[in-house]
mmCIF file as gemmi writes it, N, C-alpha and C atoms, coordinates in Angstrom:
data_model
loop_
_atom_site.group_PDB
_atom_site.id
_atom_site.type_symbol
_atom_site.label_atom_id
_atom_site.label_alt_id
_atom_site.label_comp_id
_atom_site.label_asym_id
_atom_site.label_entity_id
_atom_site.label_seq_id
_atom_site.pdbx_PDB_ins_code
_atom_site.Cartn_x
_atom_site.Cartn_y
_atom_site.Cartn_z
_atom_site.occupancy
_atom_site.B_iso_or_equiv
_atom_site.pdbx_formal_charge
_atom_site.auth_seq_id
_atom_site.auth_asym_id
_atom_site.pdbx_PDB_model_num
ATOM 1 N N . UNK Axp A 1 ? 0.821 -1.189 0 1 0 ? 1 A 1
ATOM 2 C CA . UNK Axp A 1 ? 0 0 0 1 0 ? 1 A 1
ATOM 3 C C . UNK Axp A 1 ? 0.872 1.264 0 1 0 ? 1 A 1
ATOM 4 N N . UNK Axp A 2 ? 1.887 1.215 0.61 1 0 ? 2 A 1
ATOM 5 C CA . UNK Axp A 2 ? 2.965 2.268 0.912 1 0 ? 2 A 1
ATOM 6 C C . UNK Axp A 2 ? 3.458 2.485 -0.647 1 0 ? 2 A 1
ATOM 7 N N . UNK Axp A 3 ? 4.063 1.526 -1.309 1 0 ? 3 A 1
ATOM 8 C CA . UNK Axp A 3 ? 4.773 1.708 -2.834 1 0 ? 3 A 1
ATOM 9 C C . UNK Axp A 3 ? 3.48 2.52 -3.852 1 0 ? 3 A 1
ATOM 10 N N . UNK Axp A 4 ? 2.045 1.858 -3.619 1 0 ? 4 A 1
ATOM 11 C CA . UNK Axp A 4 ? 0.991 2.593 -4.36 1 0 ? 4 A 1
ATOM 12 C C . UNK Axp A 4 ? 0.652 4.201 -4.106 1 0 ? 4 A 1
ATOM 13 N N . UNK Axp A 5 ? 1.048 4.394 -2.65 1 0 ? 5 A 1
ATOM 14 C CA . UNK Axp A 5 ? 0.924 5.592 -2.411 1 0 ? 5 A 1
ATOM 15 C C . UNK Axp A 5 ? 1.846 6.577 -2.983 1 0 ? 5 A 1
ATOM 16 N N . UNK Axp A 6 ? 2.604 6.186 -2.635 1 0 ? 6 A 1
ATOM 17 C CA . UNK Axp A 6 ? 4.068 6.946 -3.464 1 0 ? 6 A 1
ATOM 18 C C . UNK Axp A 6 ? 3.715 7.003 -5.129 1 0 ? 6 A 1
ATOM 19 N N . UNK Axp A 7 ? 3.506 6.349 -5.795 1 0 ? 7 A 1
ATOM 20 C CA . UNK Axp A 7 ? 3.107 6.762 -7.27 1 0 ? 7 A 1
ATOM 21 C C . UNK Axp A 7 ? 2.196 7.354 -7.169 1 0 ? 7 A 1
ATOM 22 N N . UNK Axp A 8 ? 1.016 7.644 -6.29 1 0 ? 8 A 1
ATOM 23 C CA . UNK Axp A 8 ? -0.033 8.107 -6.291 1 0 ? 8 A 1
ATOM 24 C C . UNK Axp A 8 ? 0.523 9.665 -6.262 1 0 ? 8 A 1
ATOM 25 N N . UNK Axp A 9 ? 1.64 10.022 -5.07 1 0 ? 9 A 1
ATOM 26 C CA . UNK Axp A 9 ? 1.89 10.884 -4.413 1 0 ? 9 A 1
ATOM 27 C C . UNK Axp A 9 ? 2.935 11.99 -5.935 1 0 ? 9 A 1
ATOM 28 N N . UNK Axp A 10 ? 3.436 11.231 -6.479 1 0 ? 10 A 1
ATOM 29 C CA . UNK Axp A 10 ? 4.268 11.463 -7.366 1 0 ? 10 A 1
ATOM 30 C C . UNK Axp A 10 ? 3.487 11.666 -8.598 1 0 ? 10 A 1
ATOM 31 N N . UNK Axp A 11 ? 2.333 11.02 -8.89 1 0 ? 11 A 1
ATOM 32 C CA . UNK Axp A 11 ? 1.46 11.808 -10.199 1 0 ? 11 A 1
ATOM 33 C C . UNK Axp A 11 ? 0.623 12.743 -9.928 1 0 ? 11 A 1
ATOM 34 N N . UNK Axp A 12 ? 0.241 13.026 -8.533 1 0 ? 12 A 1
ATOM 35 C CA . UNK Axp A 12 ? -0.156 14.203 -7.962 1 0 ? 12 A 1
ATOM 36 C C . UNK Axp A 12 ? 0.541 15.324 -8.104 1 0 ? 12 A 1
ATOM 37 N N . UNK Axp A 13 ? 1.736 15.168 -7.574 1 0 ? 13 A 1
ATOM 38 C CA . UNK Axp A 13 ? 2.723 16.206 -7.461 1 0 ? 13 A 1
ATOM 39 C C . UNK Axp A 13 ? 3.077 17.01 -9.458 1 0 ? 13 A 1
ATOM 40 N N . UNK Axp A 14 ? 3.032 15.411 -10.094 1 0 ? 14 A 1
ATOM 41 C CA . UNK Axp A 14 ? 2.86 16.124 -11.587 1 0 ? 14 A 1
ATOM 42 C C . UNK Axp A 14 ? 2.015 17.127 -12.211 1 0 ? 14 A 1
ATOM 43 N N . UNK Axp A 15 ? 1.233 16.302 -11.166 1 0 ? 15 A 1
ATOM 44 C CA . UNK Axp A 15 ? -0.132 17.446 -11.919 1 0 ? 15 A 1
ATOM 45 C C . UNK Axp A 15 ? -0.085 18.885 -11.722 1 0 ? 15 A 1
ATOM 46 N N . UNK Axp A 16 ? 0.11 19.332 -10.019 1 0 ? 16 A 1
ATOM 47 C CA . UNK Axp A 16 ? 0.034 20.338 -9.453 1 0 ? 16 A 1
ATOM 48 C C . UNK Axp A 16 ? 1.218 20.867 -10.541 1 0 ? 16 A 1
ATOM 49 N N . UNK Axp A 17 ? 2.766 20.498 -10.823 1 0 ? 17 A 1
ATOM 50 C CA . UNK Axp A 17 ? 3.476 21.224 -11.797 1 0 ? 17 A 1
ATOM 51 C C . UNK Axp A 17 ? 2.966 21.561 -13.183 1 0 ? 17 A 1
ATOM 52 N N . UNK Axp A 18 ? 2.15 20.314 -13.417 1 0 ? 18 A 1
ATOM 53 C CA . UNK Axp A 18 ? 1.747 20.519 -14.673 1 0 ? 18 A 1
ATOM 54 C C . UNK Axp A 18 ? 0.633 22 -14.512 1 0 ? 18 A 1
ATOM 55 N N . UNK Axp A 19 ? -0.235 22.105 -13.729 1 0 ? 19 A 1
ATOM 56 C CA . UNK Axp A 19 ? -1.237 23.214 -13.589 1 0 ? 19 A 1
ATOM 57 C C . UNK Axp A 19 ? -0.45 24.543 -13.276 1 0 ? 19 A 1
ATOM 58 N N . UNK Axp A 20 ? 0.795 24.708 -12.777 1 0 ? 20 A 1
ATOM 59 C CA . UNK Axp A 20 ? 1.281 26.174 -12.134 1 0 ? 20 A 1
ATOM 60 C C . UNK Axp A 20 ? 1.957 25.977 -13.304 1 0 ? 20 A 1
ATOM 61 N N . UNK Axp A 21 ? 3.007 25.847 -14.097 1 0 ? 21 A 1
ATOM 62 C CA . UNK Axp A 21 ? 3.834 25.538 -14.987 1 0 ? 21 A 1
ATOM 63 C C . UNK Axp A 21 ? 3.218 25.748 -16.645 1 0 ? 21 A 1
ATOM 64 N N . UNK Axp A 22 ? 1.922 24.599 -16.133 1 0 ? 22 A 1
ATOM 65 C CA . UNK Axp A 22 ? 1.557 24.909 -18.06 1 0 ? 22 A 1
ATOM 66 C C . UNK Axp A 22 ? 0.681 25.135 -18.179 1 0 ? 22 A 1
ATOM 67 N N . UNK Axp A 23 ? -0.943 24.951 -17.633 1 0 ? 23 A 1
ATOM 68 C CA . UNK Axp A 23 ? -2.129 24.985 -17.376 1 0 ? 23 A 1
ATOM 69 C C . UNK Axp A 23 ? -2.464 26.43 -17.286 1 0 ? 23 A 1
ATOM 70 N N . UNK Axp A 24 ? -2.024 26.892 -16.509 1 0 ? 24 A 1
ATOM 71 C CA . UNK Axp A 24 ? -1.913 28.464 -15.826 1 0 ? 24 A 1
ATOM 72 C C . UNK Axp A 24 ? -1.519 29.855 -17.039 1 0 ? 24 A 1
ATOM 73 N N . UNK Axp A 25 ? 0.001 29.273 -17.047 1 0 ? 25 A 1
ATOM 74 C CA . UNK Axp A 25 ? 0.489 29.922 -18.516 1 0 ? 25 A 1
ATOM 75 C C . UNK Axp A 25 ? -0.269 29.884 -19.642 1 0 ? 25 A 1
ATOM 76 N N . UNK Axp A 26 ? -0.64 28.676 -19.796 1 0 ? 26 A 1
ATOM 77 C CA . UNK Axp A 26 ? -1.614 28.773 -21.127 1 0 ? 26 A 1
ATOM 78 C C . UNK Axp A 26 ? -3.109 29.431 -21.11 1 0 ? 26 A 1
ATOM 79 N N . UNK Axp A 27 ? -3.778 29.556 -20 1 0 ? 27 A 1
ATOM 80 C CA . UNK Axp A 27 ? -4.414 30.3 -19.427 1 0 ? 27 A 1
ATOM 81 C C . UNK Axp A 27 ? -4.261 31.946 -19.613 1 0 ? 27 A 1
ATOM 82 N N . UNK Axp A 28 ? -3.546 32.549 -19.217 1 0 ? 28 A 1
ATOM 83 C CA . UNK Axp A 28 ? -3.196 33.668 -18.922 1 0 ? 28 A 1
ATOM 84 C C . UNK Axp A 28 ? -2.204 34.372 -19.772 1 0 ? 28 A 1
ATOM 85 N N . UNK Axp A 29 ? -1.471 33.884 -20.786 1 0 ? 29 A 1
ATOM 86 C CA . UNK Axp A 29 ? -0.952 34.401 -21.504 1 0 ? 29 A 1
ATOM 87 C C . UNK Axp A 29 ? -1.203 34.185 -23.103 1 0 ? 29 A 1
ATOM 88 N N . UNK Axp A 30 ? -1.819 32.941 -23.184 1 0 ? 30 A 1
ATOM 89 C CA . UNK Axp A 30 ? -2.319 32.467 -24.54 1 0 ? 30 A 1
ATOM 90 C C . UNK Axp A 30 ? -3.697 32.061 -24.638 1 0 ? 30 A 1
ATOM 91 N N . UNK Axp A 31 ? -4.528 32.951 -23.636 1 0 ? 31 A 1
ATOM 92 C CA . UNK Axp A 31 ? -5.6 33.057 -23.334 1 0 ? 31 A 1
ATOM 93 C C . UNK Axp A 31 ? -6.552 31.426 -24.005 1 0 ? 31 A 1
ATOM 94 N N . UNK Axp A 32 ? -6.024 30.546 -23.682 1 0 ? 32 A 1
ATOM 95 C CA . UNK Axp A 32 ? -6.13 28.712 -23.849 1 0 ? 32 A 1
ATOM 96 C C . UNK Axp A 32 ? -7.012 28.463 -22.191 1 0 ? 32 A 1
ATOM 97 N N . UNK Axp A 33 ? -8.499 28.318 -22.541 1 0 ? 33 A 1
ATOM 98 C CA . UNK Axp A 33 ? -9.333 28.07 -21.371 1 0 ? 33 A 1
ATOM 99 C C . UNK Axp A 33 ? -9.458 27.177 -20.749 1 0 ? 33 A 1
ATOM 100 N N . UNK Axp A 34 ? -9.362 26.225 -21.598 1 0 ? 34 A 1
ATOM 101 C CA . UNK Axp A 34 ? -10.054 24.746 -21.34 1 0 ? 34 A 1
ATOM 102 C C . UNK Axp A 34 ? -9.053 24.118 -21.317 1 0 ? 34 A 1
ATOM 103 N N . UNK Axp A 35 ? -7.706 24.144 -21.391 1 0 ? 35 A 1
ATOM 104 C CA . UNK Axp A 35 ? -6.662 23.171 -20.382 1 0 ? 35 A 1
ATOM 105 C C . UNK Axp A 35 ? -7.03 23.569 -19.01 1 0 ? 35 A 1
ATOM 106 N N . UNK Axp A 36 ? -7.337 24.743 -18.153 1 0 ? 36 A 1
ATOM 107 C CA . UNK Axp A 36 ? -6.965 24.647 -17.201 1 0 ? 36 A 1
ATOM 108 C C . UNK Axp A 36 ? -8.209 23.675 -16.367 1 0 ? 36 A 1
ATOM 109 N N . UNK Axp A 37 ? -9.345 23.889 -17.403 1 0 ? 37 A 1
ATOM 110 C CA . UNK Axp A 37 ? -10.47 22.822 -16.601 1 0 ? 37 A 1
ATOM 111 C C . UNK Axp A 37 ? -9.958 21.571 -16.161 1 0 ? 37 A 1
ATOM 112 N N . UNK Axp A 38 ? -9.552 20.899 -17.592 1 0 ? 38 A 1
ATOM 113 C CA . UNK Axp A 38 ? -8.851 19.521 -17.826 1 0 ? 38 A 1
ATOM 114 C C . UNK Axp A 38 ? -7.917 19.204 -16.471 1 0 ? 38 A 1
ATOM 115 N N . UNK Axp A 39 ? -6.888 19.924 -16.753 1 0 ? 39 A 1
ATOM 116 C CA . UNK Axp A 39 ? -5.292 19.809 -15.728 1 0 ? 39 A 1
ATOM 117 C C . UNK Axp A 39 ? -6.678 19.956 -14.384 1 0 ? 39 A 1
ATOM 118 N N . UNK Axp A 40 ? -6.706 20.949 -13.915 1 0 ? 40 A 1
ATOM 119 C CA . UNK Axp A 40 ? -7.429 21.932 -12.674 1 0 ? 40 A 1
ATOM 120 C C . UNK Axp A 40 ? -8.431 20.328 -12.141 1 0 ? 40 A 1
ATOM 121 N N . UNK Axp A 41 ? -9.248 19.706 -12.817 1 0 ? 41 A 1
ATOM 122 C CA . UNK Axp A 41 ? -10.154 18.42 -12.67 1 0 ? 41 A 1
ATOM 123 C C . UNK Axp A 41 ? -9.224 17.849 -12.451 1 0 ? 41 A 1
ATOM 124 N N . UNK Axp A 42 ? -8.625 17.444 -13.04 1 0 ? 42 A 1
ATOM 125 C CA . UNK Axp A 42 ? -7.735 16.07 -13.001 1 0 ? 42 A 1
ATOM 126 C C . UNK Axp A 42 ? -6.984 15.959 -11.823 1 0 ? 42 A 1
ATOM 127 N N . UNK Axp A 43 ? -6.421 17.226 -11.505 1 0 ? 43 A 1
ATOM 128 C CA . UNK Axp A 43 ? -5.561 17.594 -10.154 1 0 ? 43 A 1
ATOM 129 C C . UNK Axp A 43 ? -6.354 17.082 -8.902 1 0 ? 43 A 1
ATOM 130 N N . UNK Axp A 44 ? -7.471 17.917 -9.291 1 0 ? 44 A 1
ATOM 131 C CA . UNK Axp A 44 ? -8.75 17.697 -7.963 1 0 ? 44 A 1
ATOM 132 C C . UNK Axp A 44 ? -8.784 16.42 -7.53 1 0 ? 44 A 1
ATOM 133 N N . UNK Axp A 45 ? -9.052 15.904 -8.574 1 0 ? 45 A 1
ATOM 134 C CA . UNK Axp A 45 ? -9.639 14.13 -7.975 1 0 ? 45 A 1
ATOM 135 C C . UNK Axp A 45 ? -8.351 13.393 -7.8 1 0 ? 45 A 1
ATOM 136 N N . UNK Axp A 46 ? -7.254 13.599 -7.926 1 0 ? 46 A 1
ATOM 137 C CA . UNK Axp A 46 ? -5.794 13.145 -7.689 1 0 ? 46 A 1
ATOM 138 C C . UNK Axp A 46 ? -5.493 13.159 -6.361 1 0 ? 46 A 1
ATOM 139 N N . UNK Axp A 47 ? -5.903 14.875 -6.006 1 0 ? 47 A 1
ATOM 140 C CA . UNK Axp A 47 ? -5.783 15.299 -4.622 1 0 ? 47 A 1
ATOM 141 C C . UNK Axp A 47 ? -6.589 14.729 -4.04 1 0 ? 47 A 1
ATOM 142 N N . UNK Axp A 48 ? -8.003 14.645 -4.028 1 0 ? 48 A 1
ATOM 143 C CA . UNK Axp A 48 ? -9.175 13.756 -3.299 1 0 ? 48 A 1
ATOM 144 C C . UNK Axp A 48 ? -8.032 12.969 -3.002 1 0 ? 48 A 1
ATOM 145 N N . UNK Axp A 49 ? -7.535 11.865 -4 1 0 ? 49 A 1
ATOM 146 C CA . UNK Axp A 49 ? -7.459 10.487 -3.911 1 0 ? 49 A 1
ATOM 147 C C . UNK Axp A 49 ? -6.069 10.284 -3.335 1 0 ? 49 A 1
ATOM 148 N N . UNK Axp A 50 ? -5.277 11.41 -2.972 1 0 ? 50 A 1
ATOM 149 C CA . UNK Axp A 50 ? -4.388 11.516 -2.417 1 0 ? 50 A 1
ATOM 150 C C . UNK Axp A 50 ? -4.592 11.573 -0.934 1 0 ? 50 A 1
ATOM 151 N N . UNK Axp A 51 ? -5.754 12.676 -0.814 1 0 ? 51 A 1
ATOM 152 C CA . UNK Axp A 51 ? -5.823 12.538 1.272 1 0 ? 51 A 1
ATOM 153 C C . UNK Axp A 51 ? -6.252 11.409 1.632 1 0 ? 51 A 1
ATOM 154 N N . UNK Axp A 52 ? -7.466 10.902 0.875 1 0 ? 52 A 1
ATOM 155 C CA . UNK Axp A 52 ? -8.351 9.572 0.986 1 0 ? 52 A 1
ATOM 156 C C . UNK Axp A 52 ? -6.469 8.464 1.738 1 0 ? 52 A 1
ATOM 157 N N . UNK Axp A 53 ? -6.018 7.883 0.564 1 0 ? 53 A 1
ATOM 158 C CA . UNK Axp A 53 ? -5.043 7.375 0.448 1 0 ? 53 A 1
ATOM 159 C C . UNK Axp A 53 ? -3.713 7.384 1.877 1 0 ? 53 A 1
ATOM 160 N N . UNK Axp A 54 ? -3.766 9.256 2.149 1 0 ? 54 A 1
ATOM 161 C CA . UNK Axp A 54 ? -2.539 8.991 2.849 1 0 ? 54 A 1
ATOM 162 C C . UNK Axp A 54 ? -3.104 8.804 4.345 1 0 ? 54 A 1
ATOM 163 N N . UNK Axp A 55 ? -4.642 8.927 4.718 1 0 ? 55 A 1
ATOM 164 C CA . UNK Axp A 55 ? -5.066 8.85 5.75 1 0 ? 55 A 1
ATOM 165 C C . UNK Axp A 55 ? -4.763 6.717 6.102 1 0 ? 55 A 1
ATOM 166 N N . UNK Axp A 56 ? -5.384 6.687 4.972 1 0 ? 56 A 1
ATOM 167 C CA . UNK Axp A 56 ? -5.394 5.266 5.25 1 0 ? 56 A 1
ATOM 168 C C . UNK Axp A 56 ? -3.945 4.582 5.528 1 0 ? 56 A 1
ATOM 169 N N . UNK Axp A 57 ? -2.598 5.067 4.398 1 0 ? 57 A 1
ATOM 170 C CA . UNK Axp A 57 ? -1.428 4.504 4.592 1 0 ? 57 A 1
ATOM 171 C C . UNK Axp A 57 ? -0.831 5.148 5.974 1 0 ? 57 A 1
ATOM 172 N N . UNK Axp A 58 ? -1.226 6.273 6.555 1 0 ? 58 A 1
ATOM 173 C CA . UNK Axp A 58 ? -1.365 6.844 7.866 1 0 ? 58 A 1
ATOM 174 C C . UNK Axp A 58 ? -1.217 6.008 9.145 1 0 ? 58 A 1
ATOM 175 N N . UNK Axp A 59 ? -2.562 5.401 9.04 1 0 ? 59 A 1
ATOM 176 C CA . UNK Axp A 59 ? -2.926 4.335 10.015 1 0 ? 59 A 1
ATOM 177 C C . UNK Axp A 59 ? -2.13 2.84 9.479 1 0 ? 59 A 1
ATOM 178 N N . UNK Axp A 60 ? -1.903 2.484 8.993 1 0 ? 60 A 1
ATOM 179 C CA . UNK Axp A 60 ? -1.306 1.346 8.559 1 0 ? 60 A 1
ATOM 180 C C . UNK Axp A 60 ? 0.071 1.241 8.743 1 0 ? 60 A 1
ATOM 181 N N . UNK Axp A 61 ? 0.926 2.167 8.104 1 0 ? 61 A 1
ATOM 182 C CA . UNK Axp A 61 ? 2.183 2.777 8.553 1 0 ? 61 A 1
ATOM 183 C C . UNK Axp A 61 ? 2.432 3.482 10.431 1 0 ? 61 A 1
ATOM 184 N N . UNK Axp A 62 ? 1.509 3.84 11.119 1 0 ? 62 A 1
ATOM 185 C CA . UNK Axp A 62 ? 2.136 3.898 12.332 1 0 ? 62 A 1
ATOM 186 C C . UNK Axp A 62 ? 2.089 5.452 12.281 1 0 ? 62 A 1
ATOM 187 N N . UNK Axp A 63 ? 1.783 6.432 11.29 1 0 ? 63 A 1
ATOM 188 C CA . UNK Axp A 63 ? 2.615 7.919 10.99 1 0 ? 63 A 1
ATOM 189 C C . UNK Axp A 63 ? 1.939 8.834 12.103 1 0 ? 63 A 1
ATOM 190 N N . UNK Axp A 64 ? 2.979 9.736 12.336 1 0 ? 64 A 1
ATOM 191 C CA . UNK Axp A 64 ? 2.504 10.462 13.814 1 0 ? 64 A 1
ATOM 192 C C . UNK Axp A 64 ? 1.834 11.456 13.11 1 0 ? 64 A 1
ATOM 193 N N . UNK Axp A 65 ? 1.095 12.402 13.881 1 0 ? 65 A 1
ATOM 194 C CA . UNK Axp A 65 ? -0.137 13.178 12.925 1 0 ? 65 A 1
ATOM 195 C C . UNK Axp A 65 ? 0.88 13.916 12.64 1 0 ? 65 A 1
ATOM 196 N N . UNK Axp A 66 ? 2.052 15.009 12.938 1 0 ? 66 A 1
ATOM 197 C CA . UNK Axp A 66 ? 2.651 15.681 12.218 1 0 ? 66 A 1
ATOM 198 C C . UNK Axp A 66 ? 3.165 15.214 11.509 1 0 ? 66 A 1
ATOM 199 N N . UNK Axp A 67 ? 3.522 13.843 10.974 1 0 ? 67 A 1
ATOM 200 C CA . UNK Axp A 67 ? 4.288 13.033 10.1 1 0 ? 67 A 1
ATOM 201 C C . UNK Axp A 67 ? 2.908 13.552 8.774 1 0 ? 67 A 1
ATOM 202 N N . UNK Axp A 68 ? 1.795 13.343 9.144 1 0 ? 68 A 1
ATOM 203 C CA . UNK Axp A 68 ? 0.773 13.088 8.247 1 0 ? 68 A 1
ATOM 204 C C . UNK Axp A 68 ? 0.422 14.606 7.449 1 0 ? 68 A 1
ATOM 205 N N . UNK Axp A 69 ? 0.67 15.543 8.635 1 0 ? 69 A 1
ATOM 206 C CA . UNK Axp A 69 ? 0.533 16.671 7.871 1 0 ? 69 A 1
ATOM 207 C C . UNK Axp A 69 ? 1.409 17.331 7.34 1 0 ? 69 A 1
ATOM 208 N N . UNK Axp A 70 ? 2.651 17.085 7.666 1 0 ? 70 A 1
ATOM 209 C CA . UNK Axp A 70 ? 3.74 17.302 6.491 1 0 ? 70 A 1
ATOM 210 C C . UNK Axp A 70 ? 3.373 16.609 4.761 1 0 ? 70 A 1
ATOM 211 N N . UNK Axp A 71 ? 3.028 15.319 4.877 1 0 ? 71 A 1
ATOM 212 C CA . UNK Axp A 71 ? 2.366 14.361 3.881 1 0 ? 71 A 1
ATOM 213 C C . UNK Axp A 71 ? 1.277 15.535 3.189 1 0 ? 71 A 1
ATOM 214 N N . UNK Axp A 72 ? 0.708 15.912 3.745 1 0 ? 72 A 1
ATOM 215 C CA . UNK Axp A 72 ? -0.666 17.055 3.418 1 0 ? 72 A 1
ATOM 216 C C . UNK Axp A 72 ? -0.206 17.966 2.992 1 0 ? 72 A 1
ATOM 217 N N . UNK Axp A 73 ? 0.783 18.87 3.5 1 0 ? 73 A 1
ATOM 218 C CA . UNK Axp A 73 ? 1.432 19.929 2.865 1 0 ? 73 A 1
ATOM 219 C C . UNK Axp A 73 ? 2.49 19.771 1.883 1 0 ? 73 A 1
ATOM 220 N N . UNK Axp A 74 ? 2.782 18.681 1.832 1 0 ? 74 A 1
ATOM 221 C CA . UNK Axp A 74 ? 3.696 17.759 0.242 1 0 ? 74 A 1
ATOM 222 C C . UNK Axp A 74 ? 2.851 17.953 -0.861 1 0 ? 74 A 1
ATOM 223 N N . UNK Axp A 75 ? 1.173 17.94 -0.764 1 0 ? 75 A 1
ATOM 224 C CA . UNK Axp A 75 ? 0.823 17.806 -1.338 1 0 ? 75 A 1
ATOM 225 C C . UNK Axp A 75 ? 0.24 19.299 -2.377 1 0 ? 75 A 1
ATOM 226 N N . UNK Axp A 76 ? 0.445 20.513 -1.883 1 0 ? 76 A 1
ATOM 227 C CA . UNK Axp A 76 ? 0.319 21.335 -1.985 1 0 ? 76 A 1
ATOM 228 C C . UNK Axp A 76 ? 1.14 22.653 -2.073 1 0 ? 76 A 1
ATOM 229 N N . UNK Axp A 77 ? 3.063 21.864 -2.194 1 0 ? 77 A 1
ATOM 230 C CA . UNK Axp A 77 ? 3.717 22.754 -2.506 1 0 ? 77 A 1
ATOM 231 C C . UNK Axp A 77 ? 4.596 22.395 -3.467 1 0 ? 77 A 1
ATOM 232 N N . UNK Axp A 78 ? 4.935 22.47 -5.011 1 0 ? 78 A 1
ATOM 233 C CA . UNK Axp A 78 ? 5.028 22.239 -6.157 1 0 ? 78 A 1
ATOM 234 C C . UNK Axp A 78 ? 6.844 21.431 -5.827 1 0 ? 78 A 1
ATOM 235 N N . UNK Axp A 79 ? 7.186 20.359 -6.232 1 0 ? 79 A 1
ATOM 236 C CA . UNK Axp A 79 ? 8.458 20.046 -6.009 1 0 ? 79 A 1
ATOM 237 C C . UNK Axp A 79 ? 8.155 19.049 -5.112 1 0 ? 79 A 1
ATOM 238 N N . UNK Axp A 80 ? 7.428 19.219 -3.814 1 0 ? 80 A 1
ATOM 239 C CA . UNK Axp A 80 ? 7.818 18.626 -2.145 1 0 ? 80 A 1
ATOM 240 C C . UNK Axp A 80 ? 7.304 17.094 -2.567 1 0 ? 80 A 1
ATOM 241 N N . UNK Axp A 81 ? 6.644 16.373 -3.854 1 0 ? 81 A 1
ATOM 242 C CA . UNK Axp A 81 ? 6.204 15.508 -3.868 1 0 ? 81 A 1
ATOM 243 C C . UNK Axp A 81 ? 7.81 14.598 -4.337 1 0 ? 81 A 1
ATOM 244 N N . UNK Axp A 82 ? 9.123 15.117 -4.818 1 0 ? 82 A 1
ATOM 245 C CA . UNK Axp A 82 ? 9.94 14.221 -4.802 1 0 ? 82 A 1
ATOM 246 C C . UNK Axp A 82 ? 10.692 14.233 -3.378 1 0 ? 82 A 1
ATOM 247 N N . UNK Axp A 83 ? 10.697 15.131 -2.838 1 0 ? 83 A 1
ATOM 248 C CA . UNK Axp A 83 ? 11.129 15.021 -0.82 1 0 ? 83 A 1
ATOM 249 C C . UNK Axp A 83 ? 10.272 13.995 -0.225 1 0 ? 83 A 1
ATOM 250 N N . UNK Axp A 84 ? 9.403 13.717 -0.897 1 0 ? 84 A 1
ATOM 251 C CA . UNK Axp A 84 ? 8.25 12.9 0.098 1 0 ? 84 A 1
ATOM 252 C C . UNK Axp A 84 ? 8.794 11.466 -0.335 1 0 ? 84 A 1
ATOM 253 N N . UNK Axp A 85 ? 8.66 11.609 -1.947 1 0 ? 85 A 1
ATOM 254 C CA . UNK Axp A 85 ? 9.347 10.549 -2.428 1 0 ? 85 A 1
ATOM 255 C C . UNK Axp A 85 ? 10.087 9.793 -1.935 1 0 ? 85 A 1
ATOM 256 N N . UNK Axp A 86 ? 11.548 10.454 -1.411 1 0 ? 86 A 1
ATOM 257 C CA . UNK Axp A 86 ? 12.897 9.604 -0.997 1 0 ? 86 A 1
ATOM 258 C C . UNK Axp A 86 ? 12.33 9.402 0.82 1 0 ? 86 A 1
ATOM 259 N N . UNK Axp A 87 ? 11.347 10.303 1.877 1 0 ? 87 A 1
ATOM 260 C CA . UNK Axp A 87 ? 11.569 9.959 2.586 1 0 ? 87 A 1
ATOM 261 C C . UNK Axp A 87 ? 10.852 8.141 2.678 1 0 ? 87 A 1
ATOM 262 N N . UNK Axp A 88 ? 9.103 8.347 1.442 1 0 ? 88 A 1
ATOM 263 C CA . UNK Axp A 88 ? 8.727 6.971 1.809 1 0 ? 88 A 1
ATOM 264 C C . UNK Axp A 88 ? 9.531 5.963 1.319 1 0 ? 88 A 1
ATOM 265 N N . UNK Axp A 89 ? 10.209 6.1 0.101 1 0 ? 89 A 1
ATOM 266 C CA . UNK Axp A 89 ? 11.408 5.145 -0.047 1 0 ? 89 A 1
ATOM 267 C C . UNK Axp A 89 ? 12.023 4.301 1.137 1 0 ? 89 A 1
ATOM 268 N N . UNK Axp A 90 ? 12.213 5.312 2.007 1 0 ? 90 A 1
ATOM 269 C CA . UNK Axp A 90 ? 13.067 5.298 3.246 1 0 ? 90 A 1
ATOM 270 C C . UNK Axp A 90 ? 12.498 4.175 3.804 1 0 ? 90 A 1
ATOM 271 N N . UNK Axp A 91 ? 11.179 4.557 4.206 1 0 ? 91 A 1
ATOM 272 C CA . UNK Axp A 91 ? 10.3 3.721 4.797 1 0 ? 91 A 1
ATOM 273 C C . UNK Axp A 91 ? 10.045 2.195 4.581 1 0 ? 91 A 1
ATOM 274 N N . UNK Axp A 92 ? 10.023 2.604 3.345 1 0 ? 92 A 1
ATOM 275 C CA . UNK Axp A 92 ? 9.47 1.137 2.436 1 0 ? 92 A 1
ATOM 276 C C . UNK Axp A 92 ? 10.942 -0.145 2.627 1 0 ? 92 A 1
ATOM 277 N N . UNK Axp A 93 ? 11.926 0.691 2.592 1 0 ? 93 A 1
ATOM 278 C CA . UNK Axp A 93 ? 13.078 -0.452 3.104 1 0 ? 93 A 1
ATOM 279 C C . UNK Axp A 93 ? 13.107 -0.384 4.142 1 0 ? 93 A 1
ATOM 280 N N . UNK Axp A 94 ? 12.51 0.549 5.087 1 0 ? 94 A 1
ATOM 281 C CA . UNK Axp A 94 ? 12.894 0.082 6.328 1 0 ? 94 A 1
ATOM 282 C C . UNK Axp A 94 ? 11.425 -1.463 6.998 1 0 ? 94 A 1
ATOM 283 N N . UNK Axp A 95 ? 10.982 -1.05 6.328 1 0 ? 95 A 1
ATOM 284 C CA . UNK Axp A 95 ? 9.462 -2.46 6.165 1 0 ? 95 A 1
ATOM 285 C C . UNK Axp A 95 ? 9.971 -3.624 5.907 1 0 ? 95 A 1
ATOM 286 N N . UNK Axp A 96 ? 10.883 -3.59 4.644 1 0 ? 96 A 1
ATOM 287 C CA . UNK Axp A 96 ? 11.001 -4.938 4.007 1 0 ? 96 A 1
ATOM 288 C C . UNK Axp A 96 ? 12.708 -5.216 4.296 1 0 ? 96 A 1
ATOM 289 N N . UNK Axp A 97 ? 12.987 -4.657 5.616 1 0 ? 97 A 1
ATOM 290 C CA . UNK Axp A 97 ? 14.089 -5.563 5.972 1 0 ? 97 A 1
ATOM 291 C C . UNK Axp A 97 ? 13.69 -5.901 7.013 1 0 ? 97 A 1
């Protein structure tokens, strides 16, 4: 569940770049409307499926609530989804030794 989260956590984190990065720009400078619905949706239900997700790997994993809301705020600052990356890495070997 931990390895699923992490890809989960990591195509999330795409998205959010993809929306500030290209979604946005194309928006606002090449006045292009309807990517940002597309990206902007797609993000949404990523994110849903991201808190859904880390609540549950939360409880399963042991994670202390500030552990969890760092996880929460990974999720909402453009980049922090590859920091999150290497720490569940961390985790995930520390499981399977």
């Amino acid at each position: 569940m931990l390895n699923a989260f992490r890809i989960l956590s990591l195509i999330e984190g795409l998205s959010l770049i993809t929306l500030f990065m290209i979604a946005m720009p194309a928006k606002y400078y090449f006045q292009v409307f309807d990517i940002v619905w597309v990206v902007g949706m797609t993000h949404g239900l990523l994110w849903l499926a991201y808190v859904v997700m880390s609540l549950a790997v939360s409880h399963k994993q042991n994670w202390s609530v500030m552990f969890w809301m760092l996880v929460l705020l990974a999720s909402v600052v453009p980049f922090a989804c590859f920091v999150l990356d290497r720490e569940l890495k961390k985790q995930e070997l520390e499981v399977a030794a």
